[in-house]
C-alpha positions as CSV (number, residue, x, y, z in Angstrom):
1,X,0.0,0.0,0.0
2,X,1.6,3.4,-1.1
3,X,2.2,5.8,2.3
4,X,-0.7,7.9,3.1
5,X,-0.2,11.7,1.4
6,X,-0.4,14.7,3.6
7,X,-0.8,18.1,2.2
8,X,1.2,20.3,5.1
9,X,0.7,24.4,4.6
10,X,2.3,26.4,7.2
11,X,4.5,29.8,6.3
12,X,6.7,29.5,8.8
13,X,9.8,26.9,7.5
14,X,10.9,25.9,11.1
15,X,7.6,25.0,11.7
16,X,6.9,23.3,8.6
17,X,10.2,21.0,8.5
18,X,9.4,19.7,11.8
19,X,5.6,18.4,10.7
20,X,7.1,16.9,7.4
21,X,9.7,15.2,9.6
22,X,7.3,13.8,12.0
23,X,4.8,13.0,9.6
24,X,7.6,11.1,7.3
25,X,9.1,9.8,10.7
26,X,5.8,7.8,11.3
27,X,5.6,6.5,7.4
28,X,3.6,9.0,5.7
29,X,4.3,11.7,2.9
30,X,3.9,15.0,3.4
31,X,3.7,17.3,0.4
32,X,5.1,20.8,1.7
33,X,3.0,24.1,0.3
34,X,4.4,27.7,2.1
35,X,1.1,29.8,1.3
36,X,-2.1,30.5,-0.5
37,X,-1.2,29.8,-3.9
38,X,1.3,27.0,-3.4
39,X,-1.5,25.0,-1.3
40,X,-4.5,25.4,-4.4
41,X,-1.4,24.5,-6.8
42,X,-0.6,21.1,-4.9
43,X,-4.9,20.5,-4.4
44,X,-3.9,18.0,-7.6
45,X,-3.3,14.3,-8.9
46,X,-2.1,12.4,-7.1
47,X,-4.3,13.9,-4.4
48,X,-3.6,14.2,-0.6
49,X,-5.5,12.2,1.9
50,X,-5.6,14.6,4.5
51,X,-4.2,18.3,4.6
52,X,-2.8,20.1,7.8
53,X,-4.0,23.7,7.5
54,X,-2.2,27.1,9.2
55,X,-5.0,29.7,9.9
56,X,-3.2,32.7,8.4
57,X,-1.2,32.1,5.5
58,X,0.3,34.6,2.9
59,X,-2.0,35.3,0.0
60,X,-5.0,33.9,1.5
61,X,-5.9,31.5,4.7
62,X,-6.4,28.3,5.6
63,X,-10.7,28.8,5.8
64,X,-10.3,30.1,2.6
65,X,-8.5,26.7,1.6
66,X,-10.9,24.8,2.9
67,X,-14.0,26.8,1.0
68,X,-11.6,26.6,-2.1
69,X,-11.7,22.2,-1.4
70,X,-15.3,22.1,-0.5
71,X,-16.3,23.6,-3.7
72,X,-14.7,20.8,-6.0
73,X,-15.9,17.5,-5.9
74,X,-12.0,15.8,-6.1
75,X,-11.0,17.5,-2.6
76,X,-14.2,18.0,-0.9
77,X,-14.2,14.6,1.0
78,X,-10.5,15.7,2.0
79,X,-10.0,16.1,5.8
80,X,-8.4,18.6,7.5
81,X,-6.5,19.3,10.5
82,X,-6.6,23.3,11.3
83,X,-2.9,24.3,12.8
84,X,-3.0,27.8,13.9
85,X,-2.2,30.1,17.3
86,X,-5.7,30.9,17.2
87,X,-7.1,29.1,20.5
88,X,-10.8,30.8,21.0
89,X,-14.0,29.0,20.9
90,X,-15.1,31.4,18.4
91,X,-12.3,30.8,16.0
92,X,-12.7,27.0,16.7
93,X,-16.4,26.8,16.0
94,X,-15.5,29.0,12.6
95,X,-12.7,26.5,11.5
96,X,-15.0,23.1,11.7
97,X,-18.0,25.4,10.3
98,X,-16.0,25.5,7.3
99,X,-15.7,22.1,6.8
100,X,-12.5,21.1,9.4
101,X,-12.1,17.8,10.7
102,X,-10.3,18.7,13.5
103,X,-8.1,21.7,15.1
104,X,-5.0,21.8,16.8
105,X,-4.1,24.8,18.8
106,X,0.1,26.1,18.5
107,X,2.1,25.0,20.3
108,X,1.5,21.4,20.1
109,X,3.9,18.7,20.9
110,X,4.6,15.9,17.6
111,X,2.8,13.1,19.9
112,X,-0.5,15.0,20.1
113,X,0.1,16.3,16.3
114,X,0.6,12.2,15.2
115,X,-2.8,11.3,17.2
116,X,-4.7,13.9,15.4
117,X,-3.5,12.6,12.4
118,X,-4.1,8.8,13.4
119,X,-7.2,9.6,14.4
120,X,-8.9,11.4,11.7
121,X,-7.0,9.1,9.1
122,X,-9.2,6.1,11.2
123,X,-12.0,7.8,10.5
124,X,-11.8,7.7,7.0
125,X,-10.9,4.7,6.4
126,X,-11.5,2.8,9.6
127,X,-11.4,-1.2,8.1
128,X,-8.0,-2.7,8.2
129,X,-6.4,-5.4,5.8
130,X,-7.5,-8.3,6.9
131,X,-10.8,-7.6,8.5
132,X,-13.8,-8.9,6.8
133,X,-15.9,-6.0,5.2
134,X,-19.7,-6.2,3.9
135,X,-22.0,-3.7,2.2
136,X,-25.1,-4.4,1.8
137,X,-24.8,-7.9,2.2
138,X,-21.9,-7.5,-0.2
139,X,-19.2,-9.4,1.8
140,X,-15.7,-9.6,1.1
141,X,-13.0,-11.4,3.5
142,X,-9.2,-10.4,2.5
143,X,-7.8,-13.4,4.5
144,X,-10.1,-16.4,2.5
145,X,-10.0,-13.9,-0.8
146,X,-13.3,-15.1,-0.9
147,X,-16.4,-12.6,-2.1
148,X,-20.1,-13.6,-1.3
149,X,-23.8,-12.4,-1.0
150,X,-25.8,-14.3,1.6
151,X,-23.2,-17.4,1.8
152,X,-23.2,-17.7,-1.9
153,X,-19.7,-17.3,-3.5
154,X,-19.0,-15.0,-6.3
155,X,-16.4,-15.5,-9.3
156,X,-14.1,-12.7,-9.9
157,X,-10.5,-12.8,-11.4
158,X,-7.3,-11.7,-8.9
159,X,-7.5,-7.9,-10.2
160,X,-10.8,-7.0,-9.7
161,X,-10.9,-8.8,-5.9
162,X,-8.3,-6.1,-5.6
163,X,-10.5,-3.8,-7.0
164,X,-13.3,-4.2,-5.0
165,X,-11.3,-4.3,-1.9
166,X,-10.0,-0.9,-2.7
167,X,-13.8,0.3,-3.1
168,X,-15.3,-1.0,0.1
169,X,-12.1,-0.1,2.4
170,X,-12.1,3.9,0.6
171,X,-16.5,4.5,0.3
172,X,-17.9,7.6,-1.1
173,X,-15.1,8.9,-2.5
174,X,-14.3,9.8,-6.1
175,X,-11.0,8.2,-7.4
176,X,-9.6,8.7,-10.5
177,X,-7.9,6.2,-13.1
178,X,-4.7,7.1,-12.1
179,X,-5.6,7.0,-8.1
180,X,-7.1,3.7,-8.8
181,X,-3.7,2.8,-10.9
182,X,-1.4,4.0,-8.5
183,X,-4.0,2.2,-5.3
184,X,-4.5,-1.1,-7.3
185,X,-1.7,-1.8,-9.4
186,X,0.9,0.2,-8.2
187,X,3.5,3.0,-9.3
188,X,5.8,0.7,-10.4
189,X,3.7,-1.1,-13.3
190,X,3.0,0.3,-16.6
191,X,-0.7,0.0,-17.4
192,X,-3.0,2.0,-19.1
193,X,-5.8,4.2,-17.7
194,X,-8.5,2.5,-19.9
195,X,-7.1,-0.9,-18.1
196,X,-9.1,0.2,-15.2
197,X,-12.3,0.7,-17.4
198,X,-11.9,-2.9,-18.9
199,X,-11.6,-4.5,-15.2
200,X,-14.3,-2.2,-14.0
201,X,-17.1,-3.6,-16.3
202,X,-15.6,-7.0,-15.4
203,X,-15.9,-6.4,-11.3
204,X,-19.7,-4.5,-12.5
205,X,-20.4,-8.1,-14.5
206,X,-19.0,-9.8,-11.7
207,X,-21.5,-8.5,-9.0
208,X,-24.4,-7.5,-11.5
209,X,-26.4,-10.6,-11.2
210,X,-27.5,-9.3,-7.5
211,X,-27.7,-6.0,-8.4
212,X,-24.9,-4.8,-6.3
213,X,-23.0,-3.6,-9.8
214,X,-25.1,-0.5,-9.2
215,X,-22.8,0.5,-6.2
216,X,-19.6,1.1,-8.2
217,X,-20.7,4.6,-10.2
218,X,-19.1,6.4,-12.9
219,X,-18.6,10.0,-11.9
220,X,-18.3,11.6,-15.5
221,X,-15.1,13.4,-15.9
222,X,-13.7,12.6,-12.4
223,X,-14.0,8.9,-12.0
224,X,-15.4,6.5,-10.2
225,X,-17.1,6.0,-6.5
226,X,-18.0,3.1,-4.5
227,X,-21.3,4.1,-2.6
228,X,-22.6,2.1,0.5
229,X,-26.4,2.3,-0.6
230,X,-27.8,1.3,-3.6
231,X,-30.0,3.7,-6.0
């Protein structure tokens, strides 16, 4: 599994070289943005999964960031840890009005930063590898590599298992060929972006027969999403 990307916008350099070494200390990859305009600029493929936020930032600020994500449909279901000196109840009720996740008050020491992190990273995607995840009556167990709907097994080739584990472990969020590339097959294999259209209508045909092929949905333009309830 490729580390976990974190977006990390903070003007001050001292301060910002200390989160990207704790973050990359404890296996993750922060992507380093020094105001405004750097932080909309690196709001791109491959996209971060979770951004750490400064409050007052040259060019612009970090509510304004978050207003900018919210608005587009590739970074809206982004979390976001606010880092600022800020420590009022008013400011705090403004930052996760805005869309925060959470908000971290400076200074903070790198334990309480890393359980922040930790914590909202759970939340988004709270299954692990080998626990056995169901949708729906959709039921997939990583250990057995085994798929099913009420007991009964369902064929599927090596690639798309992969597939739809990636789905169900990362819901109701729009990926991308290339996120799905990068997620599924990896950054070191070659393989086309219209690959992952051919093994999507083969996991669709796969599940279709109980309907549950209406779950994975084509999100013209961006991508795709796995949804938890079925229209």
């Amino acid at each position: 599994m490729m580390p976990r990307k974190i977006l990390v916008v903070e003007d001050e350099a001292p301060i910002r070289e200390m989160l990207c070494f704790v973050l990359e200390q404890h296996g993750y990859e922060p992507i380093e943005a020094a105001d405004y305009e750097q932080a909309i600029a690196k709001l791109t493929e491959p996209y971060p999964d979770l951004a750490l936020l400064d409050w007052m930032l040259p060019g612009g600020s970090g509510i304004s960031i978050i207003k900018h994500m919210r608005r587009h449909e590739l970074t809206r279901q982004i979390p976001v840890i606010m880092l600022t000196a800020k420590g009022e109840e008013e400011d705090k009720v403004q930052g996760l009005e805005a869309g925060a996740d959470d908000y971290l008050t400076k200074p903070f020491s790198p334990k309480e930063l890393m359980a922040r992190v930790k914590a909202v990273i759970r939340r988004i995607s709270p299954t692990s590898l080998e626990e056995t995840i169901e949708v729906q009556g959709l039921r997939l167990d990583p250990v057995s590599h085994r798929v099913s709907v009420e007991n009964e097994p369902l064929d599927m080739g090596p690639t798309e298992f992969k597939l739809l584990h990636f789905f169900m472990t990362h819901p109701e969020r729009v990926y991308s060929r290339e996120q799905l590339l990068n997620n599924v097959w990896g950054t070191n294999v070659y393989v086309e972006d219209r690959t992952v259209d051919v093994h999507i209508r083969r996991l669709r045909k796969a599940i279709g027969l109980q309907g549950y092929d209406r779950l994975i949905q084509t999100v013209r333009g961006s991508g795709y999403r796995f949804s938890t309830r079925m229209k």
